[in-house]
C-alpha positions as CSV (number, residue, x, y, z in Angstrom):
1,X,57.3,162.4,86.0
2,X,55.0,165.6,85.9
3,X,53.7,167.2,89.1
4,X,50.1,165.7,89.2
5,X,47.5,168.1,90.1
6,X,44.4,166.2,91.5
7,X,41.2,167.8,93.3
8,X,38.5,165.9,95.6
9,X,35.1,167.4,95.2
10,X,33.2,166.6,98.7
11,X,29.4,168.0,98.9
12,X,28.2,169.4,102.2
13,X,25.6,167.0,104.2
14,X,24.6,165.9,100.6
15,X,21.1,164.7,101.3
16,X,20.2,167.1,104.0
17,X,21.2,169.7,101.6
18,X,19.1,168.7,99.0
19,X,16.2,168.7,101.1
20,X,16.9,171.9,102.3
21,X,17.2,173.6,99.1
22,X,14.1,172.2,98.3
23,X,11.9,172.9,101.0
24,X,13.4,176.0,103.1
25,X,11.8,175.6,106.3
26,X,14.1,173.2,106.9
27,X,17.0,175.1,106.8
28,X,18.5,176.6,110.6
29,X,16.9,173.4,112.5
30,X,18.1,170.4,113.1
31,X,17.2,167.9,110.7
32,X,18.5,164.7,109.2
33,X,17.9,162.5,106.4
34,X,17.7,158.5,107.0
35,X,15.0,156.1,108.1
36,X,11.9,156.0,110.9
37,X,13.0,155.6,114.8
38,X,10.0,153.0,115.3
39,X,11.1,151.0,112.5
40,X,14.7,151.1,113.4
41,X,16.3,153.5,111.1
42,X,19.6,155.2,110.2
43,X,21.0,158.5,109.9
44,X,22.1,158.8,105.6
45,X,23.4,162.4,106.9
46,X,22.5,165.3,109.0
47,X,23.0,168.8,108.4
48,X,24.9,171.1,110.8
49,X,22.8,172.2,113.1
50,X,22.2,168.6,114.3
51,X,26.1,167.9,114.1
52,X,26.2,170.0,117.0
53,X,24.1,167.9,119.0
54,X,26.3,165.0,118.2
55,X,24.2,163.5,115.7
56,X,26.3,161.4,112.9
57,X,25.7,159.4,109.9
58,X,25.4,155.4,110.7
59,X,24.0,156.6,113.9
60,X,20.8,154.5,114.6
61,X,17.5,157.0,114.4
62,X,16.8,156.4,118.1
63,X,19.7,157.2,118.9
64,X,19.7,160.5,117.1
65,X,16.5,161.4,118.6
66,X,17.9,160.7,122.3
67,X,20.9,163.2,121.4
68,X,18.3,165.7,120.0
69,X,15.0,165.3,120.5
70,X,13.7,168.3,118.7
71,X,15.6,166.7,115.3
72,X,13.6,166.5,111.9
73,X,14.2,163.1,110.2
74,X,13.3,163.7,106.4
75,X,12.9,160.2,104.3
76,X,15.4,159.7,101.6
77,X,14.6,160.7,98.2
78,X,17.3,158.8,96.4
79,X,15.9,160.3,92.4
80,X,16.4,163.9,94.1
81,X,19.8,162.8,94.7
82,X,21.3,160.9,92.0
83,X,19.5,164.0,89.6
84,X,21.6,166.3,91.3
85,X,24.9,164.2,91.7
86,X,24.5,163.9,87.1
87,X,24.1,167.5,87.6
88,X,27.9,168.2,89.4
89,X,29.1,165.0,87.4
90,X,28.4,166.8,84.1
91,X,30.3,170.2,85.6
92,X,33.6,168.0,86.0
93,X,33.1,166.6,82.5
94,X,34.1,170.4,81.4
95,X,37.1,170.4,83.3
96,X,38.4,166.5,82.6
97,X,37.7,163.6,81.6
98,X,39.9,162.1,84.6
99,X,37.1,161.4,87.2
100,X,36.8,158.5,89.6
101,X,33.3,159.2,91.7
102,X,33.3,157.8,95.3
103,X,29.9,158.1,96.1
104,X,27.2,160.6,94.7
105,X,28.0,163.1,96.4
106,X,32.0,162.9,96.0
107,X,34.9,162.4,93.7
108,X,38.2,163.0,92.6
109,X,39.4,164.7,89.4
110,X,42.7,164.4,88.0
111,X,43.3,167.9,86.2
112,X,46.9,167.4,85.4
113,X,46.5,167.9,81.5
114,X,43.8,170.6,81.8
115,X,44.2,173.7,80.0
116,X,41.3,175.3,81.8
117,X,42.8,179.0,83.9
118,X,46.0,177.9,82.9
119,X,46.0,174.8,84.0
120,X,45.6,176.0,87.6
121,X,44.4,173.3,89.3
122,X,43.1,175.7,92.7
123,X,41.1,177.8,89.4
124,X,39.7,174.9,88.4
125,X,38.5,174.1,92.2
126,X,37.0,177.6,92.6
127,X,35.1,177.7,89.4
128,X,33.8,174.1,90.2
129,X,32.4,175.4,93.6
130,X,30.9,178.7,91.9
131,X,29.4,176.5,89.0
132,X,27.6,173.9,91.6
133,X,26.6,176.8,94.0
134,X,24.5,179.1,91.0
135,X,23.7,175.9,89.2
136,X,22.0,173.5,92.2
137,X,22.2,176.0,94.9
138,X,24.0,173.8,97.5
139,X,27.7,174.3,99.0
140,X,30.7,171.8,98.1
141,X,34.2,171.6,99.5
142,X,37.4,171.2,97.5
143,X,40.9,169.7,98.3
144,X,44.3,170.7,95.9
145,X,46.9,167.9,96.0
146,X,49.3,166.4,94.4
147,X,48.0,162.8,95.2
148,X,44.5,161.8,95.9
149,X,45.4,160.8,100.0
150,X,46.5,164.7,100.4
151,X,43.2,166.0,98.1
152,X,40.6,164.1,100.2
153,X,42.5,165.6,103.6
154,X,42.4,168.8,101.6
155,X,38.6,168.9,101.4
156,X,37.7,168.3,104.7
157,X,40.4,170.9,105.8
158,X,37.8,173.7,105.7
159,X,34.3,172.3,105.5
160,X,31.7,173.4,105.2
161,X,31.9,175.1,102.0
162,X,35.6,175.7,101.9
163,X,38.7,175.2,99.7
164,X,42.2,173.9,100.7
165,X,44.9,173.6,98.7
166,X,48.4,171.7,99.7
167,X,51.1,172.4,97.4
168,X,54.1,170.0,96.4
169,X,56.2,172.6,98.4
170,X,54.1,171.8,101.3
171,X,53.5,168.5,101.3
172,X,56.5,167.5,103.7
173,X,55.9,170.2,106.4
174,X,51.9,169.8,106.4
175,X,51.9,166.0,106.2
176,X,54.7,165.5,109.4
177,X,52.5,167.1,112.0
178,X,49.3,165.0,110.5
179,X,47.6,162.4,113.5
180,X,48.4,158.9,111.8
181,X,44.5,158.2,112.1
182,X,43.9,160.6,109.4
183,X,46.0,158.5,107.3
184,X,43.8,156.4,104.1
185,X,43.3,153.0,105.8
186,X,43.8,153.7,109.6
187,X,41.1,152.5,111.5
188,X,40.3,152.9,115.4
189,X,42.5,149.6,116.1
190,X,45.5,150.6,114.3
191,X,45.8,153.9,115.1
192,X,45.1,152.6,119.0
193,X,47.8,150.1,118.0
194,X,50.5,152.5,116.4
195,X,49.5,154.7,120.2
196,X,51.0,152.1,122.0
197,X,53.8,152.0,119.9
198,X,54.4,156.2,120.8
199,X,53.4,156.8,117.1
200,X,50.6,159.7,117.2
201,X,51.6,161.9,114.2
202,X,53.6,161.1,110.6
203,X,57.2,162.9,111.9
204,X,57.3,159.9,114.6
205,X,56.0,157.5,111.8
206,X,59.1,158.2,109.8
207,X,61.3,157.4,112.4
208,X,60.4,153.6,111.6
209,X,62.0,151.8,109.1
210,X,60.0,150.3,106.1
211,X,60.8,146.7,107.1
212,X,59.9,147.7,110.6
213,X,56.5,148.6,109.6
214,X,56.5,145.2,107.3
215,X,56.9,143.3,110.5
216,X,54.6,145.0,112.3
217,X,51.4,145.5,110.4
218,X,52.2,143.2,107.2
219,X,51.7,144.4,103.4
220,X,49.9,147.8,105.2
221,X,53.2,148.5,106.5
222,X,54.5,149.6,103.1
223,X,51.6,151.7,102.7
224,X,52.0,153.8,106.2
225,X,55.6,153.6,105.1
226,X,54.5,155.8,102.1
227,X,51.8,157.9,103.3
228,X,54.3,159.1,106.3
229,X,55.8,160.8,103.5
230,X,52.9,162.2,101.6
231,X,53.5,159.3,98.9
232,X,50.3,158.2,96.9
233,X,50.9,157.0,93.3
234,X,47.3,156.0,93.2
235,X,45.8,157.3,89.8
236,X,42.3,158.2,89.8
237,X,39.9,155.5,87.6
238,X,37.8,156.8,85.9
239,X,36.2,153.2,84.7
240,X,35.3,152.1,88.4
241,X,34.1,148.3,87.8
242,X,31.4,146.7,89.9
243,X,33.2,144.4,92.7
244,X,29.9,142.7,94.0
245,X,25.9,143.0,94.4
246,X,23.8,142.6,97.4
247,X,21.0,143.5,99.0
248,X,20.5,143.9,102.8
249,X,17.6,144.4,105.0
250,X,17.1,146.1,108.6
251,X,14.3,144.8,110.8
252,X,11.4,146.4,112.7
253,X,12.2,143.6,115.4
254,X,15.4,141.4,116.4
255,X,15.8,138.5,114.9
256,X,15.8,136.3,118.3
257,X,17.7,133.3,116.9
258,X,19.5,131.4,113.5
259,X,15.8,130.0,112.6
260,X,14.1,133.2,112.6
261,X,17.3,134.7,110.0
262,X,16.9,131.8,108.1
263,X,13.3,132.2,107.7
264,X,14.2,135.9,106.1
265,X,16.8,134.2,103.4
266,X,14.2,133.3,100.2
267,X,12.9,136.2,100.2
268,X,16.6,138.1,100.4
269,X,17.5,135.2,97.6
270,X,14.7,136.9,95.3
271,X,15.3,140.3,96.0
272,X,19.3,139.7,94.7
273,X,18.0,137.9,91.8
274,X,16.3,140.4,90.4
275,X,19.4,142.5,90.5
276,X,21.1,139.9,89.7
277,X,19.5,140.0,86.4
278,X,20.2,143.7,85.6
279,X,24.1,143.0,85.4
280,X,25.4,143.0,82.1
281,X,27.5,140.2,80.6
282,X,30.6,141.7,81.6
283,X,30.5,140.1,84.8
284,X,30.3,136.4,86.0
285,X,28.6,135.7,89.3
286,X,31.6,133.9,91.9
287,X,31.6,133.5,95.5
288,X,28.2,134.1,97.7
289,X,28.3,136.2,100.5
290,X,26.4,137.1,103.7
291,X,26.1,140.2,106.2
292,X,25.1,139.8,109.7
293,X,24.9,142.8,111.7
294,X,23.7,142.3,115.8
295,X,21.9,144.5,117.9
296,X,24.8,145.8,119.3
297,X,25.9,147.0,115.8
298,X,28.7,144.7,115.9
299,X,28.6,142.8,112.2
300,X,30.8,140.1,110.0
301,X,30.5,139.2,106.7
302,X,31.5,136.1,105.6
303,X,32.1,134.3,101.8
304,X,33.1,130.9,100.6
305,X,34.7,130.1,96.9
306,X,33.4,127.5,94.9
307,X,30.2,127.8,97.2
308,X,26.8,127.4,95.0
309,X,24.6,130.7,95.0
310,X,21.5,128.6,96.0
311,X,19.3,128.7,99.4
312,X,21.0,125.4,100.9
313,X,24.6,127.3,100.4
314,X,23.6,130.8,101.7
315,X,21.6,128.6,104.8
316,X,25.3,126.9,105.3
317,X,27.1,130.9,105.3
318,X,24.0,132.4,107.4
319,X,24.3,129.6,110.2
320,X,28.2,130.1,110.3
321,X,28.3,133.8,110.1
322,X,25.6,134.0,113.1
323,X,27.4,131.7,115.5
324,X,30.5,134.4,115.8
325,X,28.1,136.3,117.5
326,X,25.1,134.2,118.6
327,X,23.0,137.5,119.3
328,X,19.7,138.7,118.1
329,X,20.1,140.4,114.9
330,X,18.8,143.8,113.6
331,X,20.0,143.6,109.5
332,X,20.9,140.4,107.0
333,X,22.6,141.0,103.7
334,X,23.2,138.7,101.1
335,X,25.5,139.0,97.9
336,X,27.2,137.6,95.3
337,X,31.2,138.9,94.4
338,X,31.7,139.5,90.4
339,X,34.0,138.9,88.4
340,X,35.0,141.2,85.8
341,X,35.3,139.7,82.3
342,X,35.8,142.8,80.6
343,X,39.0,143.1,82.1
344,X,40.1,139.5,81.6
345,X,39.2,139.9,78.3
346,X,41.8,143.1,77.9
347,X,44.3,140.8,79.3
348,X,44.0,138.2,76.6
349,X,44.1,140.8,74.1
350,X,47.3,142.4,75.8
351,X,49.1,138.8,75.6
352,X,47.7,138.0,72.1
353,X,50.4,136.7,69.6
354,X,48.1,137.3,66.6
């Protein structure tokens, strides 16, 4: 098969550089982008200057605030956002047409067919980063790969505002001394897990056998198996289908007890009904979920098939879902998983014997 020649385009501190471009005294302090301390925000993203206090994304505001006290938190102006996020969207679209976006603010772009420079795929990544820079005057990373695992790596190689490419040549020598927790899909536990085991980077990795890994870690075995190796036959999708809707909501106070989270449910109900009624007909509503996340920041989510999507059935999921933990509770989510007719419908027309 032909070399693939795939880019990830990562934006630096998306939010926070948003805000910065568009009011400059923010830029060279500290300052983040999420919700209110009192009312028991989150940090969406931070820019440098407050990394280096510590300060993260997912990091409660409080928190934030404790770690750097002088730090600006900015409220989120999602419209600014998803305006500039079309923007760098409609940059790729002169590149390919190959273009499976993660989040607003990244994406991979399969480039394997482009004629653009030559087809030269690190080109393409420099004019891309020129093109956003004039254009909305904020900084983007790029990784060059010839998989999408090695292209994301790639990109966070030389952030802020950098460019890293990995070429086939290299993929062997650059992927063996790689930490297995920078592999796709390794968490904290197995990485803490493949430790123990004297596994800390991909050249011990490869000294286990693929049924070994099997064994060990289940169907994910194959997949560090592969990765060990720089393997990634992913393709990037550039029709990303909706996989569920919810809506969640974090409180000014714990919720002391299961009465007091149930009390919160009709109104969650309504909230997901009206989005519920903005998804197309491509979908069918199936199994209801909920989202319990404690004050300690511990969470589980838990789902039922064949469960009704009414308040008696999420009351049944709530009441489970808090007795894993049994601890007052900061944020509730409810959802509903879809399924995607559109693509059932391809697969009818696939087996047709019209």
């Amino acid at each position: 098969m032909p070399q693939r020649k795939i880019i990830h385009i990562d934006c630096d501190c998306f939010y926070a550089a948003i805000e910065m471009r568009d009011d400059p005294r923010l830029a060279g302090r500290p300052m983040a982008v999420g919700g209110a301390a009192e009312r028991r925000g989150v940090i969406a993203t931070c820019n440098y200057e407050a990394r280096a206090f510590g300060v993260r994304s997912a990091m409660s505001s409080r928190h934030a605030l404790k770690l750097c006290p002088d730090l600006l938190i900015v409220k989120p102006r999602m419209d600014a956002y998803k305006e500039a996020s079309r923007e760098i969207q409609n940059i790729f679209r002169d590149y390919t047409d190959l273009i499976e976006p993660l989040s607003l603010d990244e994406a991979y772009l399969d480039v394997s067919d482009s004629q653009h420079f030559s087809g030269s795929a690190t080109r393409i990544a420099e004019d891309i980063r020129r093109r956003v820079s004039q254009r909305l005057h904020i900084t983007v990373s790029a990784g060059v790969a010839p998989n999408k695992f090695l292209a994301k790596i790639a990109s966070d190689w030389r952030k802020p505002n950098g460019l890293f490419v990995i070429t086939p040549a290299q993929v062997e020598e650059f992927v063996a001394v790689l930490p297995v927790s920078k592999l796709h899909g390794v968490g904290k536990v197995t990485a803490d897990k493949l430790g123990r085991l004297g596994v800390v980077n991909c050249l011990e990795l490869r000294d286990w056998s693929r049924l070994a890994l099997v064994r060990e870690f289940g169907s994910f075995g194959e997949r560090l198996f592969n990765l060990a190796r720089g393997i990634d036959e992913r393709a990037v999708q550039n029709d990303c289908r909706r996989q569920s809707v919810s809506v969640e909501n974090t409180y000014d106070a714990d919720l002391p007890d299961l009465a007091s989270c149930l009390d919160k449910l009709p109104a969650l109900l309504d909230a997901l009904a009206g989005r519920m009624a903005r998804i197309d007909s491509s979908y069918r509503p199936g199994k209801p979920f909920v989202k319990v996340k404690f004050h300690d920041f511990t969470q589980t989510t838990l789902e039922q098939a064949g469960a009704s999507r009414d308040l008696e059935s999420y009351q049944h999921l709530m009441s489970q879902a808090f007795a894993r933990g049994g601890k007052p509770v900061r944020l509730l989510g409810i959802g509903v998983r879809l399924q995607d007719l559109r693509g059932a419908h391809e697969q009818l027309e696939l087996f047709s014997l019209d």
